[in-house]
PDB file with SEQRES, HELIX, SHEET and CRYST1 records, atoms N, CA, C and O in Angstrom:
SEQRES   1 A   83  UNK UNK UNK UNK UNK UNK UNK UNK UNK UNK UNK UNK UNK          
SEQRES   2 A   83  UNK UNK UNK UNK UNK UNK UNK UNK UNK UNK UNK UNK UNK          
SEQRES   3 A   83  UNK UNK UNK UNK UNK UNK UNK UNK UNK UNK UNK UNK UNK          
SEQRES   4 A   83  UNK UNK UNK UNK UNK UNK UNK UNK UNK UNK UNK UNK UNK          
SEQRES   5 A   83  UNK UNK UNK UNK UNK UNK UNK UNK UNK UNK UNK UNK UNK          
SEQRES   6 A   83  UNK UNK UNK UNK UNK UNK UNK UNK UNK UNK UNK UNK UNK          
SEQRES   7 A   83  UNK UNK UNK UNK UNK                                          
HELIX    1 AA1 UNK A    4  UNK A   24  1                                  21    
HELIX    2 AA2 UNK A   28  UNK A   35  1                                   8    
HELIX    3 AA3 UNK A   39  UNK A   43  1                                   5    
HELIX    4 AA4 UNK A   54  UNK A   63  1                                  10    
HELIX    5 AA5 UNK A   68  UNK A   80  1                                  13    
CRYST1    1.000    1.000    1.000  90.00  90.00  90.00 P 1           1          
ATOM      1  N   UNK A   1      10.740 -18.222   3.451  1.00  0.00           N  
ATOM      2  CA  UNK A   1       9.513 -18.197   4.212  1.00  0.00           C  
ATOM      3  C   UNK A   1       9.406 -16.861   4.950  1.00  0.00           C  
ATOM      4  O   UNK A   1      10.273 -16.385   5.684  1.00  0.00           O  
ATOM      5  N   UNK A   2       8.398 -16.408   4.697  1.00  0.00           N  
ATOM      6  CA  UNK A   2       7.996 -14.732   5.673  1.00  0.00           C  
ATOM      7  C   UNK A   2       7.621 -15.055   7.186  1.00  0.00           C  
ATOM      8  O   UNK A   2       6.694 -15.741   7.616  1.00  0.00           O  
ATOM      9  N   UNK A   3       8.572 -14.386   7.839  1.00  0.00           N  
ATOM     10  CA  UNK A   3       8.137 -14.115   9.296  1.00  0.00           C  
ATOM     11  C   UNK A   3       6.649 -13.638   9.641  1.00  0.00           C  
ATOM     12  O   UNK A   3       5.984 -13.020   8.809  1.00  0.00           O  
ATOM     13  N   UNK A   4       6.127 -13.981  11.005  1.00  0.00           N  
ATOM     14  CA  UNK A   4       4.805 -13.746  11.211  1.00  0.00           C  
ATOM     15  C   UNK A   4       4.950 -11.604  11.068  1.00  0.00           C  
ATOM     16  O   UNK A   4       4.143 -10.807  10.589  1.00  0.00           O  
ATOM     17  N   UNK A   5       6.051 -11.413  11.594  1.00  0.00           N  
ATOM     18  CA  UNK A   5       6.078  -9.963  11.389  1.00  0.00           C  
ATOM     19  C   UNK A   5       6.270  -9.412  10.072  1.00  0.00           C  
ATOM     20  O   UNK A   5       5.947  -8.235   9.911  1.00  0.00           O  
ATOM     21  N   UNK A   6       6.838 -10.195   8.906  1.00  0.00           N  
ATOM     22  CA  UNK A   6       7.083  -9.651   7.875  1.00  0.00           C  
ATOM     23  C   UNK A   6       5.443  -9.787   7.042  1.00  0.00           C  
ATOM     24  O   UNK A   6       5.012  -8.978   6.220  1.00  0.00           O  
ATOM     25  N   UNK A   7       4.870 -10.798   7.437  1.00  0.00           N  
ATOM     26  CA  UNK A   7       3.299 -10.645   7.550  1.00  0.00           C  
ATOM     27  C   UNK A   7       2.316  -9.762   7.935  1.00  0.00           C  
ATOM     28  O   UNK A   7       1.342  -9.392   7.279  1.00  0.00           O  
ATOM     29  N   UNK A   8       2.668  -9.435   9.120  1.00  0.00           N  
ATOM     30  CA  UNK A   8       1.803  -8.517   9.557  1.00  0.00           C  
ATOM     31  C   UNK A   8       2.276  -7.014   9.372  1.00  0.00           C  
ATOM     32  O   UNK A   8       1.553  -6.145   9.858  1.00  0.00           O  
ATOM     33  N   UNK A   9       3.860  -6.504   8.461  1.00  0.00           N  
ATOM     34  CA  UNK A   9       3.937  -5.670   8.330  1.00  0.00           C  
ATOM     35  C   UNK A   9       2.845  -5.607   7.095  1.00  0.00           C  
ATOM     36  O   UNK A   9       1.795  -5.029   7.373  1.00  0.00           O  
ATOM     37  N   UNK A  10       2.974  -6.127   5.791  1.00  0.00           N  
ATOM     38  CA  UNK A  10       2.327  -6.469   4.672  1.00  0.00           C  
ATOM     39  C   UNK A  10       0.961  -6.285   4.796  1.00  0.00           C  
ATOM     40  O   UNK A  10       0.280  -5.721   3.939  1.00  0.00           O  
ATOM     41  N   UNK A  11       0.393  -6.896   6.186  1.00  0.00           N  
ATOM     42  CA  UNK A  11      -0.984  -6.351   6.219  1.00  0.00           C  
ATOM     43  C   UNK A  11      -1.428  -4.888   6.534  1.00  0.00           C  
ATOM     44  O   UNK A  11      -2.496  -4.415   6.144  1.00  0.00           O  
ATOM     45  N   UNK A  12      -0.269  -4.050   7.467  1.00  0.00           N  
ATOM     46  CA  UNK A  12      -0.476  -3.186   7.730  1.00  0.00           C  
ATOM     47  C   UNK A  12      -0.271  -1.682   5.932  1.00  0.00           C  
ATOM     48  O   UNK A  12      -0.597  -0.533   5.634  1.00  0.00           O  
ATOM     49  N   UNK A  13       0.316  -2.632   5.477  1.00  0.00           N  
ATOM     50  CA  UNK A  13       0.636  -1.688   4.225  1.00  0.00           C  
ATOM     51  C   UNK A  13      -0.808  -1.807   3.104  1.00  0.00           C  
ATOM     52  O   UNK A  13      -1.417  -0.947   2.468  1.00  0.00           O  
ATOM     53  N   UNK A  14      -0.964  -3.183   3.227  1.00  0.00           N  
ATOM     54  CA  UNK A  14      -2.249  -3.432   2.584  1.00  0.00           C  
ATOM     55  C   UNK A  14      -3.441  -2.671   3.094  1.00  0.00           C  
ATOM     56  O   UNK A  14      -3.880  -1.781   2.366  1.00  0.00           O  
ATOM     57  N   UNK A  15      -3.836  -2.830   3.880  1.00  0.00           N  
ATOM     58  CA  UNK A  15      -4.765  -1.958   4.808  1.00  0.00           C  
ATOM     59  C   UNK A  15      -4.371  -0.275   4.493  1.00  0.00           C  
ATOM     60  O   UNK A  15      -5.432   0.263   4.175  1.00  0.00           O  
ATOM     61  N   UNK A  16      -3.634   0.386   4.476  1.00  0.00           N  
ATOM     62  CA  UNK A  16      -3.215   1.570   4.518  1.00  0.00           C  
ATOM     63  C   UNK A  16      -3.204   2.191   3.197  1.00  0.00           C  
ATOM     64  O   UNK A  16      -3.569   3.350   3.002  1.00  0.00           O  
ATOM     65  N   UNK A  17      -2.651   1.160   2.027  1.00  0.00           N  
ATOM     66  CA  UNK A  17      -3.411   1.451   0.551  1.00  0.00           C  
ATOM     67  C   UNK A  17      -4.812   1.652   0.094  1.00  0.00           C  
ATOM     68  O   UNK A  17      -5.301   2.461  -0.694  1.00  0.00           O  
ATOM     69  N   UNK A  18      -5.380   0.581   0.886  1.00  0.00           N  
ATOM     70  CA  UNK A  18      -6.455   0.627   0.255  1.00  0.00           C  
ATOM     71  C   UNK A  18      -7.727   1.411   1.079  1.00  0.00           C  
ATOM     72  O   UNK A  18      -8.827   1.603   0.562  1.00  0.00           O  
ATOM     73  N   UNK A  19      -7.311   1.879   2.645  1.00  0.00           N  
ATOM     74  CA  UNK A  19      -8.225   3.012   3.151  1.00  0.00           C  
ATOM     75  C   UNK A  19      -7.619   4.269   2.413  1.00  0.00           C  
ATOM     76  O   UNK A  19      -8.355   5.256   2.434  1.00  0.00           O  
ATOM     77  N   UNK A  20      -6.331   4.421   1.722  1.00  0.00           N  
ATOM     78  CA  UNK A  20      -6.031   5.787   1.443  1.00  0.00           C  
ATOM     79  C   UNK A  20      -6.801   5.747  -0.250  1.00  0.00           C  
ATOM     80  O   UNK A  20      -7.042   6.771  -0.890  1.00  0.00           O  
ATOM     81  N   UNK A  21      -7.038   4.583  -0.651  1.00  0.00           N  
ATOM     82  CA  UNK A  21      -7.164   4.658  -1.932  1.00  0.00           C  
ATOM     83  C   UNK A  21      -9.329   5.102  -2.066  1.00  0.00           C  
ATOM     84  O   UNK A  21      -9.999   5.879  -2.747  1.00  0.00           O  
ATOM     85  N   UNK A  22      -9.588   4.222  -1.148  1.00  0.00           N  
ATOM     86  CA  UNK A  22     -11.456   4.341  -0.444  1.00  0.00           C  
ATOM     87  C   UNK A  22     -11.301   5.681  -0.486  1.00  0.00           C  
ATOM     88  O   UNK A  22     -11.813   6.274  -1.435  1.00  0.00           O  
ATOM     89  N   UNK A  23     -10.369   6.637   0.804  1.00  0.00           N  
ATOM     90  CA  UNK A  23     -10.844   7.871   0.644  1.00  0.00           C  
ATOM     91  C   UNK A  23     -10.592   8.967  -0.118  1.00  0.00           C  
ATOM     92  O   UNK A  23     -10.915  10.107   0.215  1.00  0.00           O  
ATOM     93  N   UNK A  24      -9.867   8.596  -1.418  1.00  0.00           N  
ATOM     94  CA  UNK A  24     -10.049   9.324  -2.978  1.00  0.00           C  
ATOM     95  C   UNK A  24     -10.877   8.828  -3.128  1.00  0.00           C  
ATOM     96  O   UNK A  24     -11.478   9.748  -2.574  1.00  0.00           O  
ATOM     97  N   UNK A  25     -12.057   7.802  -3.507  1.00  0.00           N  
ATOM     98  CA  UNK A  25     -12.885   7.479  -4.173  1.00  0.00           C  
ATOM     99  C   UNK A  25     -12.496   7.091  -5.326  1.00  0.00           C  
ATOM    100  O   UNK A  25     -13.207   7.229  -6.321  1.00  0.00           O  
ATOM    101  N   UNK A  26     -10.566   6.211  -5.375  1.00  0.00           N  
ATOM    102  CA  UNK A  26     -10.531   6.091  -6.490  1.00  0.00           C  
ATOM    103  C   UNK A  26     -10.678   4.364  -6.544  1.00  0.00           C  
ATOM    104  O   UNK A  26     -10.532   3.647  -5.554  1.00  0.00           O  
ATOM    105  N   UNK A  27     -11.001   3.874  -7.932  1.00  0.00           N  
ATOM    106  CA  UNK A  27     -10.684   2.326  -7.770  1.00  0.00           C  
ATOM    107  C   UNK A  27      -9.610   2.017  -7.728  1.00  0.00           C  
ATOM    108  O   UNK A  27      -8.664   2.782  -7.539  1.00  0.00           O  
ATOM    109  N   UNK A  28      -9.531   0.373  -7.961  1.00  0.00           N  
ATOM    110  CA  UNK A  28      -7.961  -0.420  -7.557  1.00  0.00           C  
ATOM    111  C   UNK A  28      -7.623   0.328  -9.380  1.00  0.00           C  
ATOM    112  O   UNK A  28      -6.511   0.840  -9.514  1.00  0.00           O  
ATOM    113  N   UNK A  29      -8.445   0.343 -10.465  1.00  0.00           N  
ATOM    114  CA  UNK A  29      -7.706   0.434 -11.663  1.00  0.00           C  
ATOM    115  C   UNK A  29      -7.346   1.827 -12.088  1.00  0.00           C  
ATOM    116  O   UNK A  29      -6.670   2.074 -13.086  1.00  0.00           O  
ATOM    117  N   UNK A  30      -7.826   2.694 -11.290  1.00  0.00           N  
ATOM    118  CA  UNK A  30      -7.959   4.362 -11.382  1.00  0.00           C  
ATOM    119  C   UNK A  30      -6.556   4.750 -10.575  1.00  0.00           C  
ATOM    120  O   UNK A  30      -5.702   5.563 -10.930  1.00  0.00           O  
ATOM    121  N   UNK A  31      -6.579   3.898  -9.348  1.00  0.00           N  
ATOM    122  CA  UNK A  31      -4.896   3.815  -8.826  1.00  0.00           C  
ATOM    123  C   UNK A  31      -4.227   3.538  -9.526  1.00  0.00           C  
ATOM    124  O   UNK A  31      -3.453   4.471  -9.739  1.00  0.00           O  
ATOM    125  N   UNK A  32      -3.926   2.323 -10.360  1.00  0.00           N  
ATOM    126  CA  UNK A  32      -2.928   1.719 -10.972  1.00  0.00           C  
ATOM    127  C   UNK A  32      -2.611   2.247 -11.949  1.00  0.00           C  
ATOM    128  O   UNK A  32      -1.506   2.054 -12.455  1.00  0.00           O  
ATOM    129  N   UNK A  33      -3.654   3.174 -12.532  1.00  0.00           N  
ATOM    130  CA  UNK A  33      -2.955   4.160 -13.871  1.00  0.00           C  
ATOM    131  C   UNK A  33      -2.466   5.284 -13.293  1.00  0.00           C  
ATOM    132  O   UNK A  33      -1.405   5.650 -13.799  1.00  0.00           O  
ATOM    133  N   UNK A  34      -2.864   5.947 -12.423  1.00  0.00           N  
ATOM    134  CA  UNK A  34      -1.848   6.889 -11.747  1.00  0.00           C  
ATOM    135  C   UNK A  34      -0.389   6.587 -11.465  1.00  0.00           C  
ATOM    136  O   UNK A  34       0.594   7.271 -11.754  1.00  0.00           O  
ATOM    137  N   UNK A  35      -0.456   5.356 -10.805  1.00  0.00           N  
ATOM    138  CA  UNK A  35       0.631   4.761 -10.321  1.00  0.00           C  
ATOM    139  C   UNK A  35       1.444   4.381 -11.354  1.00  0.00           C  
ATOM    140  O   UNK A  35       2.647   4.405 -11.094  1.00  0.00           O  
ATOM    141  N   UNK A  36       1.019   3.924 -12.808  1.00  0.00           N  
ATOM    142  CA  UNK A  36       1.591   3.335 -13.744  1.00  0.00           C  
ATOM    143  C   UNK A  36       1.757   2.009 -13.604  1.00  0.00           C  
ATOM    144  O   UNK A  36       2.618   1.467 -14.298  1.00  0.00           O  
ATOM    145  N   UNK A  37       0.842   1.099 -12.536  1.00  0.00           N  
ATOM    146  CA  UNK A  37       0.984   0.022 -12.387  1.00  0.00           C  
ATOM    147  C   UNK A  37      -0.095  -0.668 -12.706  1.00  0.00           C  
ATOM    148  O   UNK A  37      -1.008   0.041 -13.129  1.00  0.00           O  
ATOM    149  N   UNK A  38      -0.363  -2.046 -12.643  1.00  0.00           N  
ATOM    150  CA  UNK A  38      -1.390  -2.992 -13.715  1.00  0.00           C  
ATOM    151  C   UNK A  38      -2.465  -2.976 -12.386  1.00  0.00           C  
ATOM    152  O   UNK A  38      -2.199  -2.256 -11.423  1.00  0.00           O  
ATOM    153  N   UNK A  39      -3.560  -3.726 -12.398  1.00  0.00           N  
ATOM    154  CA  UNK A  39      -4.178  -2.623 -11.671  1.00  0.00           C  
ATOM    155  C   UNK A  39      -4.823  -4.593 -11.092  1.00  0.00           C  
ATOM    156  O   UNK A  39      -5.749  -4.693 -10.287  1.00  0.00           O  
ATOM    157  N   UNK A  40      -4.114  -5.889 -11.694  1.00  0.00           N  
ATOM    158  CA  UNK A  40      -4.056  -7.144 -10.725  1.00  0.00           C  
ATOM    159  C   UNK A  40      -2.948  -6.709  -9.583  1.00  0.00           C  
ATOM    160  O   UNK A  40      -3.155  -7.107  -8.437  1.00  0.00           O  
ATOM    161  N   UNK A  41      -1.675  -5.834  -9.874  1.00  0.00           N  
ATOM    162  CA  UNK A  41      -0.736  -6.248  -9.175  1.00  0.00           C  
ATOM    163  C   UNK A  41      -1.313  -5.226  -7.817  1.00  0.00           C  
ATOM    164  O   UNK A  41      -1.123  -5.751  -6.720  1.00  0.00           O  
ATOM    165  N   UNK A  42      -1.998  -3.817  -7.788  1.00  0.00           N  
ATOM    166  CA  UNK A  42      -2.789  -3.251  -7.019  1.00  0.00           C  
ATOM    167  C   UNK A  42      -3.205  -3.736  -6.317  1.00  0.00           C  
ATOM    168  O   UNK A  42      -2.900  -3.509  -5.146  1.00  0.00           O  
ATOM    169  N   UNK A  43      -4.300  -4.843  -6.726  1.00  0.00           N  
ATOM    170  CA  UNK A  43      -5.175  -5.820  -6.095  1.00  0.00           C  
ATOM    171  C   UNK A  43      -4.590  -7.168  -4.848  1.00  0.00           C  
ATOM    172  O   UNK A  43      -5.131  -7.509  -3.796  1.00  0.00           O  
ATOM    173  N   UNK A  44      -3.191  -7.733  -5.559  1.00  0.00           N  
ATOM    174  CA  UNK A  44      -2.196  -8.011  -4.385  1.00  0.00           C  
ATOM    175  C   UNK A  44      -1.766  -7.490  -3.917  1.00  0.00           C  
ATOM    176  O   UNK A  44      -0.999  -8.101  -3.173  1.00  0.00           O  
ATOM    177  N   UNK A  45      -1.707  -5.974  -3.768  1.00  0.00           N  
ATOM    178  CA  UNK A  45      -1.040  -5.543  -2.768  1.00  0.00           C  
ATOM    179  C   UNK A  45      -1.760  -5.332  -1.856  1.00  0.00           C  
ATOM    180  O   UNK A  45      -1.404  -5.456  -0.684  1.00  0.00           O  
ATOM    181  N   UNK A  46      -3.339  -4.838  -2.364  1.00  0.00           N  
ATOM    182  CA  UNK A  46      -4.102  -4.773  -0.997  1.00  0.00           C  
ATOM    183  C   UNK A  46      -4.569  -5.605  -0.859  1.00  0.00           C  
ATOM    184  O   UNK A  46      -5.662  -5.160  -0.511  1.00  0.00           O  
ATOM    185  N   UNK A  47      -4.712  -7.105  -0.830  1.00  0.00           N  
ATOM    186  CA  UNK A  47      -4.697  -8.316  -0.601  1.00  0.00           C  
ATOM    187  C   UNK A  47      -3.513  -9.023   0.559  1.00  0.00           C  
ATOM    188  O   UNK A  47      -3.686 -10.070   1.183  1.00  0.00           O  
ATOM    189  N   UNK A  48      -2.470  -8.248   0.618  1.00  0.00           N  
ATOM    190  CA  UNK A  48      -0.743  -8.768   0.904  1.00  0.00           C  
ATOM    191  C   UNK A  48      -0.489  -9.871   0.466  1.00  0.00           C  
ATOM    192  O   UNK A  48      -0.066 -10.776   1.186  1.00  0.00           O  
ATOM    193  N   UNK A  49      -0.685  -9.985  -0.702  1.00  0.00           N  
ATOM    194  CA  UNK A  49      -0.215 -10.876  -1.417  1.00  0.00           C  
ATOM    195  C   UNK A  49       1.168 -11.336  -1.949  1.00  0.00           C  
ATOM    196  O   UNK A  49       1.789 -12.385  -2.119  1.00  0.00           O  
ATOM    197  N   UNK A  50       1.364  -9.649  -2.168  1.00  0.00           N  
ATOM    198  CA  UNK A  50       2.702  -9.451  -2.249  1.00  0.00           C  
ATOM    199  C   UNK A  50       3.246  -7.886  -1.905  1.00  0.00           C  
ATOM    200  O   UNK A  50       2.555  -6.878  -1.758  1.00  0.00           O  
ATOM    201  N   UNK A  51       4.625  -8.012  -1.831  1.00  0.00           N  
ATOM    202  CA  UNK A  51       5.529  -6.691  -1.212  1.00  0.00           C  
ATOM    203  C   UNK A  51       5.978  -5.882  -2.291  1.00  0.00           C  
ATOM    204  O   UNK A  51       6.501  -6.375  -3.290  1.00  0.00           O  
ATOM    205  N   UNK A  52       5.814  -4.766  -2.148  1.00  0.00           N  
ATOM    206  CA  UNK A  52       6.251  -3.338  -3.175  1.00  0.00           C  
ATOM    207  C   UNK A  52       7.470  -3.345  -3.335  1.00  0.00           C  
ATOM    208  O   UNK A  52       8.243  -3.811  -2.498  1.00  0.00           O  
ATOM    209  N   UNK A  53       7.895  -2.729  -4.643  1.00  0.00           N  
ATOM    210  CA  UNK A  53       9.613  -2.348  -4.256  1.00  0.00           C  
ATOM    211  C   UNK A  53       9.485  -1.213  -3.623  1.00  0.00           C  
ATOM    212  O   UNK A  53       8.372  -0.774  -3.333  1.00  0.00           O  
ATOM    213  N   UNK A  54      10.840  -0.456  -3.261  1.00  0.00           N  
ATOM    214  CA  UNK A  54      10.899   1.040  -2.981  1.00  0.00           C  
ATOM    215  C   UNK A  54      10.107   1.898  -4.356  1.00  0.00           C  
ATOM    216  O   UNK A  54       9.679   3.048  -4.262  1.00  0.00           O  
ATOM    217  N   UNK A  55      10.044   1.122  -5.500  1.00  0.00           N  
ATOM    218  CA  UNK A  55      10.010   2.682  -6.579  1.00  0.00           C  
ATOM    219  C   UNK A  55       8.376   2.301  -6.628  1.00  0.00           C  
ATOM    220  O   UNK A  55       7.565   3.223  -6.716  1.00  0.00           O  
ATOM    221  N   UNK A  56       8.040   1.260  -6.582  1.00  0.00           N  
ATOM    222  CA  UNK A  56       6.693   0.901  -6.556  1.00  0.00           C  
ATOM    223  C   UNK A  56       6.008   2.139  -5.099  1.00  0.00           C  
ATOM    224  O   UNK A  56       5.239   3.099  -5.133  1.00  0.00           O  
ATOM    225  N   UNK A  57       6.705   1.522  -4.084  1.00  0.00           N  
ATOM    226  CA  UNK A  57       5.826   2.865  -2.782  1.00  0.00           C  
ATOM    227  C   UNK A  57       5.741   4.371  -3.562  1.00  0.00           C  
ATOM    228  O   UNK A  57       4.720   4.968  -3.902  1.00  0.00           O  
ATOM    229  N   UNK A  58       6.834   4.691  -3.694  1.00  0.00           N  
ATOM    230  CA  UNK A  58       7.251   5.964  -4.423  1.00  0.00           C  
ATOM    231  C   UNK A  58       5.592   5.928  -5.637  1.00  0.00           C  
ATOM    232  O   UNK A  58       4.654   6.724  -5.607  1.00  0.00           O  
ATOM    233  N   UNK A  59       5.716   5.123  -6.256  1.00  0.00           N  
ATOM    234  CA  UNK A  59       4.606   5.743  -7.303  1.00  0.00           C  
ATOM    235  C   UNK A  59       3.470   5.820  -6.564  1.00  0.00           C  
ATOM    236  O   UNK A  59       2.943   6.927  -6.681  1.00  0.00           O  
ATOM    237  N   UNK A  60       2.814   4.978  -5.755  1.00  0.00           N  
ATOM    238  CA  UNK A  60       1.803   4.536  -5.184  1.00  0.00           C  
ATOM    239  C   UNK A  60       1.946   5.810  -4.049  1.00  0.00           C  
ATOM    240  O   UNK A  60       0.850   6.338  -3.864  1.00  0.00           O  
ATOM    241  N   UNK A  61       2.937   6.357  -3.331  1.00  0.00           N  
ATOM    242  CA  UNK A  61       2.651   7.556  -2.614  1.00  0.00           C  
ATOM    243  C   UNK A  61       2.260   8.956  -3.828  1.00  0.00           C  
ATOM    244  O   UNK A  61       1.488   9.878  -3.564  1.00  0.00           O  
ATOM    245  N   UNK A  62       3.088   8.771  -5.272  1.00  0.00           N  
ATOM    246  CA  UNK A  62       2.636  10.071  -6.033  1.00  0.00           C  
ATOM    247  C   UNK A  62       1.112   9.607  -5.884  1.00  0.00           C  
ATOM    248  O   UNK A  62       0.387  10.149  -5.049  1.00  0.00           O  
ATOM    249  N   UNK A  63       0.829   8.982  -6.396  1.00  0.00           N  
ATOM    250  CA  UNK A  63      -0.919   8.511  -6.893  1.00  0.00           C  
ATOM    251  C   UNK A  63      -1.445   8.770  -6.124  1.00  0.00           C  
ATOM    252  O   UNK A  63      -2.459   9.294  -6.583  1.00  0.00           O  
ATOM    253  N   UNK A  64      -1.491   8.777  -4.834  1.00  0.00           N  
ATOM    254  CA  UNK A  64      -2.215   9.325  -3.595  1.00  0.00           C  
ATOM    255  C   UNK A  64      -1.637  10.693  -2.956  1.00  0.00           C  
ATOM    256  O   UNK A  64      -2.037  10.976  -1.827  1.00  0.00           O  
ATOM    257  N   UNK A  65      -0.883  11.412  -3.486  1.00  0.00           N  
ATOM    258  CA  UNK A  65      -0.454  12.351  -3.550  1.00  0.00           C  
ATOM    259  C   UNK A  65      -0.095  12.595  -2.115  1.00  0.00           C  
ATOM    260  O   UNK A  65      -0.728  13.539  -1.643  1.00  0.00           O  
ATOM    261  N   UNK A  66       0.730  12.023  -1.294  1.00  0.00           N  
ATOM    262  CA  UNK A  66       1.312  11.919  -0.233  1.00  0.00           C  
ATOM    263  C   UNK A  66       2.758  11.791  -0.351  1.00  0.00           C  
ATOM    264  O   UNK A  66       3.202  11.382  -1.424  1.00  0.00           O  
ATOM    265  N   UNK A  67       3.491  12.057   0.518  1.00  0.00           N  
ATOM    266  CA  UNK A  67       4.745  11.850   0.879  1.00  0.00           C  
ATOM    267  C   UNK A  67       5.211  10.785   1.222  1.00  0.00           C  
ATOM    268  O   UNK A  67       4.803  10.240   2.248  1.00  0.00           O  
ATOM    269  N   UNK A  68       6.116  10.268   0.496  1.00  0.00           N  
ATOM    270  CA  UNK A  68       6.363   8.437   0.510  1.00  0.00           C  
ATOM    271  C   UNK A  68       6.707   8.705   1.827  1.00  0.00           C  
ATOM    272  O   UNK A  68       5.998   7.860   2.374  1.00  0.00           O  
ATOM    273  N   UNK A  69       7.426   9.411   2.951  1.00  0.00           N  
ATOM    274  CA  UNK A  69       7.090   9.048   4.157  1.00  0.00           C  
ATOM    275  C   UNK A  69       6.274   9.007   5.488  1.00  0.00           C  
ATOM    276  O   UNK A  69       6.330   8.459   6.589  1.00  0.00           O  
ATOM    277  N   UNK A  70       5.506   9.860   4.815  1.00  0.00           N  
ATOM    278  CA  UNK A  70       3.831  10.062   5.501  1.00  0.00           C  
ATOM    279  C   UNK A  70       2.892   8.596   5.314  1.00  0.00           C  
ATOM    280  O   UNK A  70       1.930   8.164   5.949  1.00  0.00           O  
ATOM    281  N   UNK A  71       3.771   7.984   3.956  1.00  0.00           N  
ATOM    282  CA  UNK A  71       2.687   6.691   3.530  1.00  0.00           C  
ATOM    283  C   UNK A  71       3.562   5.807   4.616  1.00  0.00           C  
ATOM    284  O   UNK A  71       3.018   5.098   5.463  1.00  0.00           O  
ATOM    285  N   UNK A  72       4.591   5.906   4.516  1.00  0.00           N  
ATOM    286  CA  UNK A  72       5.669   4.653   5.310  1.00  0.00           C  
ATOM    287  C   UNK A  72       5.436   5.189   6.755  1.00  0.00           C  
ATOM    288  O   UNK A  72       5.201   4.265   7.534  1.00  0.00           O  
ATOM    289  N   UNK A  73       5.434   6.353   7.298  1.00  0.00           N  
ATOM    290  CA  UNK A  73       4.905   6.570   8.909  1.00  0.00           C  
ATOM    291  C   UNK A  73       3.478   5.758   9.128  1.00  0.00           C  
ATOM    292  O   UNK A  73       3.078   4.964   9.979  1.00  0.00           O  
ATOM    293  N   UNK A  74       2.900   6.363   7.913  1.00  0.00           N  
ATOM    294  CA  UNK A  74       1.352   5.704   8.530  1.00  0.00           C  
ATOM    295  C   UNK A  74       1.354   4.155   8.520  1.00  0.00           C  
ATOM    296  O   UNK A  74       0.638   3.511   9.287  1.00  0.00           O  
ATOM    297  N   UNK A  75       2.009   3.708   7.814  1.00  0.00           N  
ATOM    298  CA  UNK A  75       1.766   2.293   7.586  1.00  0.00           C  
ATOM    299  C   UNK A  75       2.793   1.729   8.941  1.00  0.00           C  
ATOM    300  O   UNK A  75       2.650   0.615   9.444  1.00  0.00           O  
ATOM    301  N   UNK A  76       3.813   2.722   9.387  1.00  0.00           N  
ATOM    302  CA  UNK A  76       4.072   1.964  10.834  1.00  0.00           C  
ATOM    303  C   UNK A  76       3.044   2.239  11.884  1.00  0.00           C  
ATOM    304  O   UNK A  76       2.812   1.343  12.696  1.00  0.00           O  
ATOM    305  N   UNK A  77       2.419   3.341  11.960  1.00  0.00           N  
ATOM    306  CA  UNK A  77       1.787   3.320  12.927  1.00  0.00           C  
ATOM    307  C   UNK A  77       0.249   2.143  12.877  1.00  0.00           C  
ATOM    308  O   UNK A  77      -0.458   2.285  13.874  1.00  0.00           O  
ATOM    309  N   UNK A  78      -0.018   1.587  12.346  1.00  0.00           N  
ATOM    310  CA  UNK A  78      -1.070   0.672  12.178  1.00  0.00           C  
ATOM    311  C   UNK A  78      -0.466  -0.637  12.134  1.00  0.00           C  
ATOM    312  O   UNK A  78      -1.087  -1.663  12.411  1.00  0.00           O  
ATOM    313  N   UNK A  79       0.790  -0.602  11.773  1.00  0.00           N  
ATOM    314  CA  UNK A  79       1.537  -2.106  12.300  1.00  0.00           C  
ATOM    315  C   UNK A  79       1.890  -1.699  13.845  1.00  0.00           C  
ATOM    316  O   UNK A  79       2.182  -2.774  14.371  1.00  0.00           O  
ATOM    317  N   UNK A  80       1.991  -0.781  14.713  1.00  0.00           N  
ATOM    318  CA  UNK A  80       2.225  -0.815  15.784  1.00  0.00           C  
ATOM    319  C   UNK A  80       0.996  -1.052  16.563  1.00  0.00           C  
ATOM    320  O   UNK A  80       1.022  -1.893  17.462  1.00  0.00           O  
ATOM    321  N   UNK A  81      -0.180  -0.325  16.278  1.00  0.00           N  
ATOM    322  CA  UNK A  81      -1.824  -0.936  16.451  1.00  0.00           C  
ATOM    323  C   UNK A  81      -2.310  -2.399  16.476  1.00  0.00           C  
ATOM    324  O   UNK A  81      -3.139  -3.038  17.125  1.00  0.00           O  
ATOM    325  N   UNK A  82      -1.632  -2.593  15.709  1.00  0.00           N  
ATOM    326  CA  UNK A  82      -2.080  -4.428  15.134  1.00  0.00           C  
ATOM    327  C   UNK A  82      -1.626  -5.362  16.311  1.00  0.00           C  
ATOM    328  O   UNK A  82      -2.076  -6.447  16.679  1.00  0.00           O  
ATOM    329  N   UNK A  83      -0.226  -4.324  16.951  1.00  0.00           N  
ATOM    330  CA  UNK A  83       0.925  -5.540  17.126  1.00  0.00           C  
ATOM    331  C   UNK A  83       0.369  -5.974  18.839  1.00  0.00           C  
ATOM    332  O   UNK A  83       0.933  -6.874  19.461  1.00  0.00           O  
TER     333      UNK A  83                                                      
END                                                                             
């Protein structure tokens, strides 16, 4: 069972995909081929449906062409917003 925080980290990652993904102007399926990922499993993530692996962030930071820890800073700082 997920903690209310392991929840609301998930939302904060969800949220943070999918404003970084809005401001490429790319879609959930235009991500997922960058990313090399299926472009339902995209859709749970910005849903928080479900949790990334590490190599999954890693692609999903190339695809948005950020620094997997610029993606993982930002996504704490909006779970610290939330909290």
């Amino acid at each position: 069972m997920k903690s209310a925080q392991d929840s609301d980290l998930l939302q904060a990652f969800a949220a943070e995909i999918r404003a970084r993904r809005t401001a490429t102007g790319d879609s959930q399926e235009a991500l997922a081929f960058k990313a090399s990922l299926n472009r339902t499993f995209v859709a749970k993530l910005e849903l928080a449906q479900t949790s990334p692996s590490l190599s999954t962030l890693f692609r999903l930071a190339a695809a948005l062409q950020v620094a997997p820890a610029e993606l993982v800073g930002s996504v704490s700082q909006r779970y610290r917003r939330q909290a």
